[in-house]
N, C-alpha and C positions, 0 to 999 in steps of 0.2 A: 422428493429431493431435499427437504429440508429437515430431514429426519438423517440426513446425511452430513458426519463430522466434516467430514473432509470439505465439503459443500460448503458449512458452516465457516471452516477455518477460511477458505477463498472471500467468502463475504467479508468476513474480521479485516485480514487483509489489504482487500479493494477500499473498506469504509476507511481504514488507517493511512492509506495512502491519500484517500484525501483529503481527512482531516489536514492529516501534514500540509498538503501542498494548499490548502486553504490560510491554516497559519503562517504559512512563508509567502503568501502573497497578502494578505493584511500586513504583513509586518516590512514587504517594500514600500508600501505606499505611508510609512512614516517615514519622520525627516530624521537625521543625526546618523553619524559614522556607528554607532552603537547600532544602531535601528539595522543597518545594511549588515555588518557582521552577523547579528541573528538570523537575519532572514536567508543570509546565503549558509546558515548553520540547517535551517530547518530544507533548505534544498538540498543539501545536501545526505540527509536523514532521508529523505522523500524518494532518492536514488537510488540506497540501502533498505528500502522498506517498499520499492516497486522490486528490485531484485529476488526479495522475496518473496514477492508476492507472484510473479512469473512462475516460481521457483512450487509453490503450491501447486497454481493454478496447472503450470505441466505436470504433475504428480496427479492432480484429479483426474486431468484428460487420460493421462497413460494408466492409472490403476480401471476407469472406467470404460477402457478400449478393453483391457484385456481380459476384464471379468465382467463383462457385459453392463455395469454399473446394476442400481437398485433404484 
């Protein structure tokens, strides 16, 4: 399976998402109005970047349902 892009691109993906939502949660737990507008920028990216990742991961399932995957 790891010899498999698509596999590959789902892992990319899942890793990206939580980097994000790692960044947007260090950056609630600092102080200042500054600090809160970032953090609810990178949650908002994390929403945009799990929708795609959805968005993959149903494409791996459906391509590997219907040609038996590799």
């Amino acid at each position: 399976m790891l010899k498999d892009p698509l596999f590959l691109l789902v892992a990319a993906a899942c890793l990206g998402v939580a980097l994000i939502l790692a960044l947007g949660i260090s950056t609630f737990g600092k102080e200042g109005a500054e600090n809160g507008k970032r953090a609810n920028k990178f949650m908002r990216w994390r929403i945009y970047a799990q929708f795609g990742a959805v968005i993959v991961i149903l494409a791996f399932v459906t391509i590997h349902k219907q040609f038996g995957g590799q």
